[in-house]
C-alpha positions as CSV (number, residue, x, y, z in Angstrom):
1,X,25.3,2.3,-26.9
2,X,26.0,4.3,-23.8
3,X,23.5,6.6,-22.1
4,X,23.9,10.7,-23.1
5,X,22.1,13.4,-23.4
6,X,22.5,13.1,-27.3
7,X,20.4,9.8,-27.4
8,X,18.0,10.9,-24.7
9,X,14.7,11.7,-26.9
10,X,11.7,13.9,-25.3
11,X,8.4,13.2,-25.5
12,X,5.3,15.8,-24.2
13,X,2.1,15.3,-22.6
14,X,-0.8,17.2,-20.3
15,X,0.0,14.5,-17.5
16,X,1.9,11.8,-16.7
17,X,1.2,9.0,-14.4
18,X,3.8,6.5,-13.2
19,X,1.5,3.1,-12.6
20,X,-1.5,1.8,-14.2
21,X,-3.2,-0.1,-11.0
22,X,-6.4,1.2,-9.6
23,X,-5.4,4.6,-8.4
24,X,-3.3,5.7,-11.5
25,X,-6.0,4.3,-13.9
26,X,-9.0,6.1,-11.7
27,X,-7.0,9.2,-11.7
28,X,-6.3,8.8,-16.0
29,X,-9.8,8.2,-16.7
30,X,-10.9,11.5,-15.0
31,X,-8.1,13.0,-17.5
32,X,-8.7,11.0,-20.4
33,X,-12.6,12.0,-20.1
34,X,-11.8,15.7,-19.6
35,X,-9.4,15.9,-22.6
36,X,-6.7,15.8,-21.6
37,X,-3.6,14.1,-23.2
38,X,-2.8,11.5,-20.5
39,X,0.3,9.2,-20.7
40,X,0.1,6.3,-18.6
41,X,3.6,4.0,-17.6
42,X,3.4,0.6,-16.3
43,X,6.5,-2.4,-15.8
44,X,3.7,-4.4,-17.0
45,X,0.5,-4.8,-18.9
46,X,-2.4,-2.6,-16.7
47,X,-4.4,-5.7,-15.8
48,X,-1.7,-7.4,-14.1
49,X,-0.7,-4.7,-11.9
50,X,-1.3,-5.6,-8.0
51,X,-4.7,-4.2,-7.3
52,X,-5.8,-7.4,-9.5
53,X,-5.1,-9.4,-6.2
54,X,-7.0,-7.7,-4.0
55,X,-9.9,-9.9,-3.1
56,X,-12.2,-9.4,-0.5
57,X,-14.0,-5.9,-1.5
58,X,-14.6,-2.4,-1.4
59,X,-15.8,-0.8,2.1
60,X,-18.8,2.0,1.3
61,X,-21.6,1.9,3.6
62,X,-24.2,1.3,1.4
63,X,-27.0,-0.1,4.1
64,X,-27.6,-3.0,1.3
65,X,-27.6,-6.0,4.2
66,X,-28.2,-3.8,7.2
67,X,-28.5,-0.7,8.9
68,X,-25.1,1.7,8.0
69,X,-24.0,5.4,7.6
70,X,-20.5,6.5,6.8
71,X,-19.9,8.4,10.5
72,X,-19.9,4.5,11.5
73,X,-17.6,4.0,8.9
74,X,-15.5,6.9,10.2
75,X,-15.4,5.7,13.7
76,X,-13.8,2.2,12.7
77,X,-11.5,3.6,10.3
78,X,-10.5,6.0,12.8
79,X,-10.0,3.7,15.3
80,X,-8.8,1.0,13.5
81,X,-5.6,2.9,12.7
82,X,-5.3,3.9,16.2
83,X,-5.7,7.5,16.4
84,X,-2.7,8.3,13.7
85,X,-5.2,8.8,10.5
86,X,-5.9,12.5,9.7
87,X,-9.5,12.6,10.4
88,X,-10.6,15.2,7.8
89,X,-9.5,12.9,5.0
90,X,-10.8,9.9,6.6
91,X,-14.4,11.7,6.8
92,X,-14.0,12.9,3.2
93,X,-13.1,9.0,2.2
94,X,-15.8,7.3,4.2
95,X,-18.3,9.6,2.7
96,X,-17.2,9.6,-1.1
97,X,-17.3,5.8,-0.7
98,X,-21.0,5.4,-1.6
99,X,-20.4,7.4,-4.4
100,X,-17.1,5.6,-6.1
101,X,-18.5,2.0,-5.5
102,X,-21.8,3.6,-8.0
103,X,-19.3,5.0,-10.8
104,X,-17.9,1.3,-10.8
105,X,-21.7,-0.2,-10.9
106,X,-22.2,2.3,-13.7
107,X,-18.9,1.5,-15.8
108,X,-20.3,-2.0,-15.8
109,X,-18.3,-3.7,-12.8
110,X,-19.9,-7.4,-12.4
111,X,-20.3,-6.7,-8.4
112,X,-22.1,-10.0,-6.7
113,X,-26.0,-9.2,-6.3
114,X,-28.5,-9.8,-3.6
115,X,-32.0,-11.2,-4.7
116,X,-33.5,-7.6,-5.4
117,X,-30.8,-6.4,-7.8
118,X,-28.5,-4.5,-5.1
119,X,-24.8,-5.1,-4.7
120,X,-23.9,-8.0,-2.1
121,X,-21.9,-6.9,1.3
122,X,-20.2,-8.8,3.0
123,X,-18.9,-8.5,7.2
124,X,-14.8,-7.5,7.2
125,X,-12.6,-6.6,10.1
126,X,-13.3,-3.8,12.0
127,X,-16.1,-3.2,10.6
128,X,-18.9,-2.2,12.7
129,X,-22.8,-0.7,13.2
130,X,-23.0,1.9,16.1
131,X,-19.6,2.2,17.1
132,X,-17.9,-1.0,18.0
133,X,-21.5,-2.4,18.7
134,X,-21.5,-5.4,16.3
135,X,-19.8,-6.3,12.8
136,X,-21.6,-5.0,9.8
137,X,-21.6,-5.9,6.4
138,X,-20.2,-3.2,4.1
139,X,-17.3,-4.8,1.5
140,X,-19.2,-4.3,-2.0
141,X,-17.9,-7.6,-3.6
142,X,-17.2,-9.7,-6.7
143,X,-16.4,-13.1,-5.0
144,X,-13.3,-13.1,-4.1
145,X,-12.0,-11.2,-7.1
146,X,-12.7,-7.7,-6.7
147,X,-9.6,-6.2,-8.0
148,X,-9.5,-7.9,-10.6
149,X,-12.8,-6.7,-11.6
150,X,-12.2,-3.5,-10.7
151,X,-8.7,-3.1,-12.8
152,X,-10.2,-4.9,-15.9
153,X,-13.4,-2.4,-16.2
154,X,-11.3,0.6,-15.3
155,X,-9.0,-0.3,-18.3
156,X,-11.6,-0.6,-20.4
157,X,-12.6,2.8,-19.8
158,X,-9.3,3.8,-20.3
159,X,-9.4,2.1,-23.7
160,X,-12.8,3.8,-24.6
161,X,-11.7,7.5,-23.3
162,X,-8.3,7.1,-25.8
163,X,-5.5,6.7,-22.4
164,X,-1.8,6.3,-24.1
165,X,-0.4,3.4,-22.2
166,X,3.4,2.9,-22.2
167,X,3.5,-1.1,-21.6
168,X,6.5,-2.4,-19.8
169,X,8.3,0.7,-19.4
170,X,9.5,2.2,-16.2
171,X,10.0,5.5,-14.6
172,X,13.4,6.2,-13.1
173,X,13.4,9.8,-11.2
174,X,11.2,13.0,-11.1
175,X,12.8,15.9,-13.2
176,X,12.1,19.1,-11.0
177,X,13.2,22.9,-12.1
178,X,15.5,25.2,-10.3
179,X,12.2,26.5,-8.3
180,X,11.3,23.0,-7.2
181,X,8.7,22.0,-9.1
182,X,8.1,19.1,-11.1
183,X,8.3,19.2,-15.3
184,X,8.4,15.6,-16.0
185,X,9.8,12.1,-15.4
186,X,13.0,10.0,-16.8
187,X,12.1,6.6,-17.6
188,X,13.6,3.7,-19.7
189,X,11.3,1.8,-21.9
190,X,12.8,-1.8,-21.0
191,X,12.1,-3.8,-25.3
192,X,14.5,-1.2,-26.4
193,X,16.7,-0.1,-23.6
194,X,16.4,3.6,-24.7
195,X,15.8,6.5,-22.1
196,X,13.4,9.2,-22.5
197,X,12.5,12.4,-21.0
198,X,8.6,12.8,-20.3
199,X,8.0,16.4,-20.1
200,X,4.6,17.0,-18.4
201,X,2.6,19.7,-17.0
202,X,2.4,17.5,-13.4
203,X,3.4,13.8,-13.1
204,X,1.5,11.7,-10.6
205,X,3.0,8.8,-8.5
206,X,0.8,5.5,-8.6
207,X,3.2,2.7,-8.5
208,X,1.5,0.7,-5.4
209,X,3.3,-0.5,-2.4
210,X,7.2,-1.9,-1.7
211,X,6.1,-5.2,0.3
212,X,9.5,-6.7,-1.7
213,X,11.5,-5.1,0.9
214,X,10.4,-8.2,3.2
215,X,11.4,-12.2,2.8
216,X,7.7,-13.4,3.2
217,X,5.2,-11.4,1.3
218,X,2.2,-11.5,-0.2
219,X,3.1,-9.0,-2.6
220,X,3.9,-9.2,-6.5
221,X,7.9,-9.4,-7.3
222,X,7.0,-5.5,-8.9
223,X,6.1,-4.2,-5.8
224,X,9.4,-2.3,-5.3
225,X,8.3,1.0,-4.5
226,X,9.6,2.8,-7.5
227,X,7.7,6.0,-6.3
228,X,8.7,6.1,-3.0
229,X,12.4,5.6,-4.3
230,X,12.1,8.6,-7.1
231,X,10.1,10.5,-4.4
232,X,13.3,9.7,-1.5
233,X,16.0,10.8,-4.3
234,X,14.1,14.2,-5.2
235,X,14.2,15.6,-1.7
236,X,10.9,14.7,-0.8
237,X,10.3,12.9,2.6
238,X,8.5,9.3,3.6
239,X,5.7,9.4,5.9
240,X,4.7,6.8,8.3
241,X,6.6,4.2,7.3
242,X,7.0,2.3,10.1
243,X,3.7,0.5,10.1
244,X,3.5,-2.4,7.6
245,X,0.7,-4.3,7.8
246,X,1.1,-8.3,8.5
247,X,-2.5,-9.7,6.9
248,X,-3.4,-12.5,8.9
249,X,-4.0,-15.3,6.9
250,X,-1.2,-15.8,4.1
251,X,-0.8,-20.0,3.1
252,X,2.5,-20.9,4.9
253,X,5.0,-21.4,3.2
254,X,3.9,-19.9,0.0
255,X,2.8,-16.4,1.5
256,X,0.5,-16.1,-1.1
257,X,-3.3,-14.0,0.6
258,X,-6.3,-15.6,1.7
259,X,-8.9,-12.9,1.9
260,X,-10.7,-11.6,4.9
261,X,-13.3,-12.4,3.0
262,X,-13.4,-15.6,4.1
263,X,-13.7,-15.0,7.8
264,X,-16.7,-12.1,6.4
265,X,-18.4,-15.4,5.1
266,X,-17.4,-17.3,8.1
267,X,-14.6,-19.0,8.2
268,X,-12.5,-19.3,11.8
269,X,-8.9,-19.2,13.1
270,X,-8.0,-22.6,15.5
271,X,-5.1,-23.5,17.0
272,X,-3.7,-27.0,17.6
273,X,-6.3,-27.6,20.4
274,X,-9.1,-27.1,18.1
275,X,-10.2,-24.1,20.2
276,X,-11.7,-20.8,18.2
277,X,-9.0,-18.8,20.2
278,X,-10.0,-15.4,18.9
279,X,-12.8,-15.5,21.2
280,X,-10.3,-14.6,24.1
281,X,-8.7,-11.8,22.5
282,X,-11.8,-10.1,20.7
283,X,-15.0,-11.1,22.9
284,X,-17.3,-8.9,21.0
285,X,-15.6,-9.2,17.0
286,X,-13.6,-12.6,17.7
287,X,-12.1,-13.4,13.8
288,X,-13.2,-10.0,12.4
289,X,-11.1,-8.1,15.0
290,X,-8.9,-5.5,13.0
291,X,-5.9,-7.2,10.8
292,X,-2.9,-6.1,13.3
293,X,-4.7,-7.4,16.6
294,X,-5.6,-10.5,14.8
295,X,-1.6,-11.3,14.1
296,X,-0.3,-10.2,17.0
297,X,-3.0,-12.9,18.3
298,X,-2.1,-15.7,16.0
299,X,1.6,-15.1,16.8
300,X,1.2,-14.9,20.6
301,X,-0.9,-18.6,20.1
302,X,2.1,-19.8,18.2
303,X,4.6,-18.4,20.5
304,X,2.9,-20.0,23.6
305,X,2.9,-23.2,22.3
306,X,-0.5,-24.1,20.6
307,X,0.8,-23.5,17.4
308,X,-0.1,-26.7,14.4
309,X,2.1,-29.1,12.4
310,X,5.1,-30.9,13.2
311,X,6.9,-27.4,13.7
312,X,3.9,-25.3,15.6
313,X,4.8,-22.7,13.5
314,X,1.3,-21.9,12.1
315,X,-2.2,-21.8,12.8
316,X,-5.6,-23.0,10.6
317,X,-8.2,-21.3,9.1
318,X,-11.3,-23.6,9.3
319,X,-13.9,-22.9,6.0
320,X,-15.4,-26.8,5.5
321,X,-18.3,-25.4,7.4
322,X,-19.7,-22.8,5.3
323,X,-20.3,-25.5,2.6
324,X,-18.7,-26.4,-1.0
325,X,-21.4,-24.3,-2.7
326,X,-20.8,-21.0,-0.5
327,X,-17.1,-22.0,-1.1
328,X,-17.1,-22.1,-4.6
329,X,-19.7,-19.1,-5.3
330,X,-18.2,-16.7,-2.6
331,X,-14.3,-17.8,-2.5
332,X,-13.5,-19.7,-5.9
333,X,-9.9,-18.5,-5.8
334,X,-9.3,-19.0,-2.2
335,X,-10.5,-22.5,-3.1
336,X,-7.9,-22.7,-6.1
337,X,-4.9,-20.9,-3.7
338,X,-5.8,-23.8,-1.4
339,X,-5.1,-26.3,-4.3
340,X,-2.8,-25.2,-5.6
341,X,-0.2,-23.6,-3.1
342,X,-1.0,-25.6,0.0
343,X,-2.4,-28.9,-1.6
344,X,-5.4,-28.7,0.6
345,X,-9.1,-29.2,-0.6
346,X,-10.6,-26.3,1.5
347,X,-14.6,-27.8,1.4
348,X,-13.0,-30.9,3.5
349,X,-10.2,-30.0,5.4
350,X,-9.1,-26.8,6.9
351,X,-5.8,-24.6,6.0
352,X,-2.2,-23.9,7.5
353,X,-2.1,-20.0,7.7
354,X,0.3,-17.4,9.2
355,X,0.9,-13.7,9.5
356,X,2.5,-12.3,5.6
357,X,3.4,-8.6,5.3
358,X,1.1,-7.7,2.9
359,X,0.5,-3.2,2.7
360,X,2.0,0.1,3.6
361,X,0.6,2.8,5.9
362,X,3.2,5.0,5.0
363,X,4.1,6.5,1.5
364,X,4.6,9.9,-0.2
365,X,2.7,12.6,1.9
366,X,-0.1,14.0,0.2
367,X,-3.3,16.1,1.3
368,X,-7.0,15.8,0.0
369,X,-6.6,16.2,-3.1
370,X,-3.4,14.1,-4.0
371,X,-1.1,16.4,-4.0
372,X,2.5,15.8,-2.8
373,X,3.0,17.8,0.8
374,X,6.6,18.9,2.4
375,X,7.4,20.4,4.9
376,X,8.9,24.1,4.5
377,X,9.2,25.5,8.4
378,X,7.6,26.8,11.2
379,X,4.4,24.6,11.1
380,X,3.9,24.9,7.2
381,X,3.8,20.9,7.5
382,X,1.8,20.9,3.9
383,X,3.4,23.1,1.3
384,X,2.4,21.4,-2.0
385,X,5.0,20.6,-4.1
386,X,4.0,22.4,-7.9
387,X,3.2,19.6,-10.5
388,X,3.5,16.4,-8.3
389,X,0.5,13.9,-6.9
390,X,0.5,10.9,-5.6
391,X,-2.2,8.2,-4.4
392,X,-3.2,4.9,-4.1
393,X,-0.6,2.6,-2.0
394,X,2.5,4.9,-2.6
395,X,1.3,7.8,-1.1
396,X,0.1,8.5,2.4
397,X,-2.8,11.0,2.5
398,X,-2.9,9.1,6.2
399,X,-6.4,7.6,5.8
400,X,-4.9,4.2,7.3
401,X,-3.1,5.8,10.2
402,X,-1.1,2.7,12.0
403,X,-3.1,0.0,10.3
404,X,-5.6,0.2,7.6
405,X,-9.0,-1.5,8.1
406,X,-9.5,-4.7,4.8
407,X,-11.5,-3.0,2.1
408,X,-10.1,0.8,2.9
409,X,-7.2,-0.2,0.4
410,X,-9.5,-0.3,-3.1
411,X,-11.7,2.5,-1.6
412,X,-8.6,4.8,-0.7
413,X,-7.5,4.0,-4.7
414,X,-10.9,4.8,-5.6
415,X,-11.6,8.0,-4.2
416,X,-8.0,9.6,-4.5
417,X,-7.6,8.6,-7.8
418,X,-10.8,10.6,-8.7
419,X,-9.9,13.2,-6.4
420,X,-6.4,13.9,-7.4
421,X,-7.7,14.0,-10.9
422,X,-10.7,15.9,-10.6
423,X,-8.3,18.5,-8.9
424,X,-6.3,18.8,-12.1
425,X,-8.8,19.2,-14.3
426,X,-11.0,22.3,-12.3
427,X,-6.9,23.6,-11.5
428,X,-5.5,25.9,-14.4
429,X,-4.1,22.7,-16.0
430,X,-5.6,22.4,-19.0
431,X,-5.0,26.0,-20.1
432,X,-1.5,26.0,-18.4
433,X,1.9,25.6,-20.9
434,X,4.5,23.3,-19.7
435,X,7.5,24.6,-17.7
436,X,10.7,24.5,-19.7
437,X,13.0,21.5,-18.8
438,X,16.1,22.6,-17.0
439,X,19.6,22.6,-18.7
440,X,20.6,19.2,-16.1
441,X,17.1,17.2,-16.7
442,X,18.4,13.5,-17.1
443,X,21.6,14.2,-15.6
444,X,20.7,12.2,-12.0
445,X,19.8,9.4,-14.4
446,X,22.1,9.0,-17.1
447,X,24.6,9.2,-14.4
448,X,22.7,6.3,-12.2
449,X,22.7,3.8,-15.4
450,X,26.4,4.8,-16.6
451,X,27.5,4.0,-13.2
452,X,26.0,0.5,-13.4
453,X,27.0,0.3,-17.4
454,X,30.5,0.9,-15.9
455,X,30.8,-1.7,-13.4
456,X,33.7,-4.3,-13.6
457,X,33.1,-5.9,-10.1
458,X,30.8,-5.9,-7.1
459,X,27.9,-7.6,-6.0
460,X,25.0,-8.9,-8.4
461,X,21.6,-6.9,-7.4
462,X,19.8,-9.6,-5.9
463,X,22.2,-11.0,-3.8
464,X,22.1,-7.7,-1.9
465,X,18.1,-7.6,-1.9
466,X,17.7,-11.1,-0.8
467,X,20.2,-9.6,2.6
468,X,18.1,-6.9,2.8
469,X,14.6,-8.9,2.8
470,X,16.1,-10.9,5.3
471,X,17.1,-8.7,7.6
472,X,13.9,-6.8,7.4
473,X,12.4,-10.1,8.4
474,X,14.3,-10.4,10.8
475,X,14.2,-7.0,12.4
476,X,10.6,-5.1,11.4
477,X,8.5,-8.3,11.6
478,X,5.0,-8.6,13.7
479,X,6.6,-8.0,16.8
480,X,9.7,-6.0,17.4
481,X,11.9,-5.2,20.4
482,X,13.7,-2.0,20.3
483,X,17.2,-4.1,20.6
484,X,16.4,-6.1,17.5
485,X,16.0,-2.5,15.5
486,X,18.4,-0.7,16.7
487,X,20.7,-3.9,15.2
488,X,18.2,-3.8,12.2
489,X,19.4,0.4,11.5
490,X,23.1,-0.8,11.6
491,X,22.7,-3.6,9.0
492,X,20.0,-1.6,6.5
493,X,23.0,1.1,6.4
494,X,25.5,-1.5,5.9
495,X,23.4,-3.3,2.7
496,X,23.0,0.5,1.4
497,X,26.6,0.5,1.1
498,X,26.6,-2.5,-0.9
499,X,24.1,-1.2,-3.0
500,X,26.2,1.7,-4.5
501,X,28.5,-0.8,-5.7
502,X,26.4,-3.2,-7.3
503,X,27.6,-5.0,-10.5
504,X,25.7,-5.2,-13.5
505,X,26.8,-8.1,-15.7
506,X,24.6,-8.5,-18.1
507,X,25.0,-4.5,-20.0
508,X,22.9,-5.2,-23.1
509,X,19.7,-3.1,-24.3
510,X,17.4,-5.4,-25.3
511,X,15.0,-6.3,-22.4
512,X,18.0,-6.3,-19.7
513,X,16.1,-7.8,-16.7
514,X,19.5,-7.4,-15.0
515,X,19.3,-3.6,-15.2
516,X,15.9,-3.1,-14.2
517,X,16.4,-5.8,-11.0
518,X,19.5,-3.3,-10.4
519,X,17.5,-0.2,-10.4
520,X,14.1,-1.4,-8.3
521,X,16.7,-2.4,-5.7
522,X,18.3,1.5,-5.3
523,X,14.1,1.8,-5.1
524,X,14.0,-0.9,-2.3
525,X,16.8,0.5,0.0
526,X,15.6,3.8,0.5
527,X,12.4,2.2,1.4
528,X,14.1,-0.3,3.8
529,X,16.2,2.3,5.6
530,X,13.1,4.7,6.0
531,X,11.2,2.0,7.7
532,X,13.5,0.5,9.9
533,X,14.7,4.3,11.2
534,X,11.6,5.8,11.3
535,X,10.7,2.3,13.2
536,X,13.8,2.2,15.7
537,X,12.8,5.6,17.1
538,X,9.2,5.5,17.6
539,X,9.1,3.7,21.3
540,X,5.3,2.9,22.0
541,X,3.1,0.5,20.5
542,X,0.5,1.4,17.7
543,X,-1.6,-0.4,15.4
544,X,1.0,-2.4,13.5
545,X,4.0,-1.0,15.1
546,X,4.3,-3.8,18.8
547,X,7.5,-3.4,20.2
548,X,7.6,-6.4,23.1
549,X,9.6,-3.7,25.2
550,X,6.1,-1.4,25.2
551,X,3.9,-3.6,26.2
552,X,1.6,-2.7,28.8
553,X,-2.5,-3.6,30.1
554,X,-4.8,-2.0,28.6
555,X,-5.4,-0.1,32.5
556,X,-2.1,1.5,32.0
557,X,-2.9,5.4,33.2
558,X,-0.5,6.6,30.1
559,X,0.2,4.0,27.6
560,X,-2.9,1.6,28.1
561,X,-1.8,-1.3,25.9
562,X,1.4,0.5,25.2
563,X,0.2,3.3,22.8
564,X,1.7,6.7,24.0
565,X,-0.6,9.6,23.0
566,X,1.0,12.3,24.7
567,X,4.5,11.7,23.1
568,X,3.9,9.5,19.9
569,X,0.6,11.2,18.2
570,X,2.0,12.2,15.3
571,X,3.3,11.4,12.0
572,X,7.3,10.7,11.2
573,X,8.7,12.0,8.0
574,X,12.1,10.2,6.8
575,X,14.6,12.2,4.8
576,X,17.0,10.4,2.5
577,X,20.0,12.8,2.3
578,X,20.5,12.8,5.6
579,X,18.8,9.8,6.8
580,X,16.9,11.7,9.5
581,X,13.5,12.5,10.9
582,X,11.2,14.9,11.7
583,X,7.5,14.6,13.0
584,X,4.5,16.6,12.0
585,X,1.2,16.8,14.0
586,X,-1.9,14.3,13.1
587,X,-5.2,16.3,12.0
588,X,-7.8,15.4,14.9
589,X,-10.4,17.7,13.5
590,X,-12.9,16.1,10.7
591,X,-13.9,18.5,7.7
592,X,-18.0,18.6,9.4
593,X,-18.3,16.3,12.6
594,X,-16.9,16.0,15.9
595,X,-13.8,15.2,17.1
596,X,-13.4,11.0,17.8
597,X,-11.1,11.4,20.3
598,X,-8.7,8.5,21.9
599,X,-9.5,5.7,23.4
600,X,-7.9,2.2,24.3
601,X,-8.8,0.4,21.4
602,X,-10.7,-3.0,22.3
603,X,-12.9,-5.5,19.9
């Protein structure tokens, strides 16, 4: 069978969301529960999407262990991204958060409890009481498994508010009208190999981050940024996406995430000395010092020769202290990680850990509500585009600025998701009738897989993406220098090449793994090449983004610890077609409170 227009069947709903993780299934309940008919796609079975490996817990100030407000909340968040988050959003999120983690408690989430009923918190990076004073405990928990719970009752809900799921299909580009807006989605449902168009009254993007684009990650092999890719090929720019976050303690050699949880319950980083080393670059926070500071430590201790094993290419994270029964109530799966991918027994001895990309700060532009933002001239930076959200990890609503504080990932799901949702409902949605799909609707896409159908000879998909992960490695790592991505543009340009001639061997329907491997790589390079571009020409250091050539004390009278207000403080947006940027301003003012305005950031 080849692909046409002929064999290219329609199907109609209110909404359709691309992803079932925590976002898009936060978003679909608030749909579900309002009515509405809500089609929901997902490359695999809900439960297994990504958010069910986030472990630590959900930041929300909820004073359960100690004193805590949300304005504390907003300071760290604020200032843990280093000055790029918008600040109204991050005010609106910090103060929702009570709020979201309750609807969870209420849906029947199995939080861990305190003695008198309330939910256990535990200390995270960055997190603080009074500004910086001290860490606080405010990551709502369920062990070390809070995703998972969090996806599995969500689904439920889904279940019991009648959510249509499309299992193991996957969206392949937006379908937008002569006026620009969107009308629907193509996507192929991968048993049957068919294509369909999915007309819908607005489509939301919820298909999680693209931490595939890098060799060592700690992300799932469907991480491949399908939304950002559809998004890219529509017209619509990439934010931010030059800050990717390296978390701290993945196993070495397996990348595979060891929760900042377990520093929260007290675990340490040493280096080949035995000395507790984060107590020189973090006096005051020591291990609980924001996720991009404590890297940037770890590598500096590897680079300077106190590194651990035979290579000193790693560090270890020390939890035989806290005792097996804290171990084994509080972190059973970093206890079973520690097994099973390292061969260590964590209550005896401690683990080999280094720095593994783990999140994007960047994404789709959205605003409060979830709705997709371009810019459209003069300083209209946030012109929503008509029938299109976005939230969770793809989108960048800019709550994480240059590096997002632990916990702030499940909350940011949390309280979009509801958000974007809850603004569809009160909009005319509901009463609205669907645009009419244009005359060319799958034309982009049938023309995509015929292209690949066609191939005689070229390159076999994954050879290209395992060049590309490499070279991303190699040139957008922890620390850059502006040599190594200027070389990293040229070579991203060059593997895009190779991607328009890839070869597709295997051309039969039936679950062709080769055909969808082919397509998440066109997703992968246009989230490559935004990164390393947007990445190459932003010279200063900030958050996540420390280019060596930047570097200066934290004194510096401009660019203490190489941050450069005056000329970096705002956001990049990359543009596919012409593989060019343009910058729009950061939001300083909150939505109710003052101003936090820069400052050097130490812990």
């Amino acid at each position: 069978m080849s692909y046409t227009k002929e064999n290219t069947a329609v199907r109609k709903f209110d909404v359709v969301i691309v992803g079932a993780g925590g976002s898009g299934m936060r978003a679909s309940l608030q749909l579900a529960r309002a009515g509405l008919n809500v089609a929901v796609l997902s490359k695999v079975f809900p439960t297994r999407s990504h958010t069910v490996a986030a472990q630590g817990g959900i930041g929300a100030s909820l004073g359960n262990m100690s004193e805590d407000n949300w304005h504390y909340h907003f300071y760290d968040t604020v200032k843990g991204g280093d000055w790029l988050g918008d600040q109204d959003v991050i005010e609106f999120m910090c103060r929702e958060a009570p709020h979201v983690v309750y609807d969870l408690e209420h849906m029947g989430m199995p939080f861990d409890r305190n003695a008198d009923g309330t939910i256990y918190q535990r200390p995270f990076g960055g997190h603080t009481a009074n500004y910086g004073e001290k860490p606080v405990q405010r990551a709502c928990a369920a062990a070390d498994r809070t995703g998972h719970a969090m996806l599995h009752t969500l689904y439920q809900q889904n279940v019991a508010s009648n959510t249509t799921f499309f299992v193991e299909w996957m969206a392949l580009d937006l379908i937008r009208d002569a006026e620009g807006d969107v009308v629907g989605v193509t996507a192929l449902e991968m048993e049957t190999g068919d294509v369909y168009a999915l007309h819908a009254k607005a489509v939301m993007l919820a298909t999680g981050g693209a931490g595939r684009i890098f060799a060592a990650s700690t992300n799932a092999y469907i991480n491949t940024g399908d939304g950002l890719g559809m998004a890219a090929r529509a017209g619509i720019p990439l934010q931010d996406m030059e800050f990717w976050q390296f978390h701290p303690t993945g196993v070495a050699g397996a990348g595979v995430l060891l929760t900042e949880g377990c520093r929260g319950e007290g675990a340490i980083l040493l280096n080949s000395e035995g000395e507790r080393f984060m107590e020189r670059y973090a006096p005051t926070l020591k291990d609980l010092a924001p996720r991009d500071f404590v890297s940037r430590s770890m590598d500096q201790e590897i680079k300077e020769g106190r590194g651990c094993g035979p290579n000193k290419d790693y560090v270890v994270l020390k939890l035989d202290h806290l005792g097996a029964e804290t171990i084994h109530k509080r972190l059973p799966s970093v206890y079973e990680i520690g097994i099973n991918f390292a061969n260590v027994d964590i209550t005896k001895e401690p683990i080999p850990v280094v720095p593994t990309i783990h999140y994007q700060m960047g994404g789709v532009p959205t605003n409060i509500n979830g709705q997709v933002c371009v810019p459209t001239g003069g300083d209209n930076f946030n012109t929503p585009v008509n029938g299109l959200y976005a939230v969770g990890e793809c989108s960048c609503v800019s709550v994480h600025g240059a590096n997002r504080l632990g916990t702030n990932s499940l909350l940011d799901l949390l309280v979009f998701g509801k958000a974007a949702g809850n603004h569809m409902v009160q909009s005319d949605l509901p009463s609205r009738s669907h645009k009419p799909l244009p005359a060319d609707t799958a034309d982009k896409t049938l023309a995509r897989l015929a292209k690949l159908d066609a191939s005689t000879d070229g390159e076999y998909s994954q050879t290209i993406a395992a060049d590309m992960r490499k070279a991303m490695q190699q040139h957008a790592g922890v620390f850059r220098t502006q040599a190594l991505m200027d070389e990293g543009v040229e070579k991203i340009a060059a593997i895009r090449e190779r991607v328009a001639h890839m070869h597709l061997r295997d051309k039969s329907q039936v679950f062709n793994t080769d055909r969808v491997e082919a397509l998440e790589v066109q997703n992968l390079i246009e989230v490559a090449q935004a990164t390393i571009v947007s990445a190459a020409a932003r010279k200063e250091c900030r958050g996540a983004h420390m280019v060596n050539d930047y570097e200066y004390p934290a004194d510096h009278p401009t660019m203490g610890l190489g941050r450069n207000d005056a000329e970096w403080m705002k956001h990049t947006l990359w543009h596919s077609a012409t593989n060019s940027l343009s910058y729009k301003p950061v939001t300083t003012k909150p939505l109710t409170v003052a101003t936090v305005p820069p400052q050097v950031r130490t812990f």
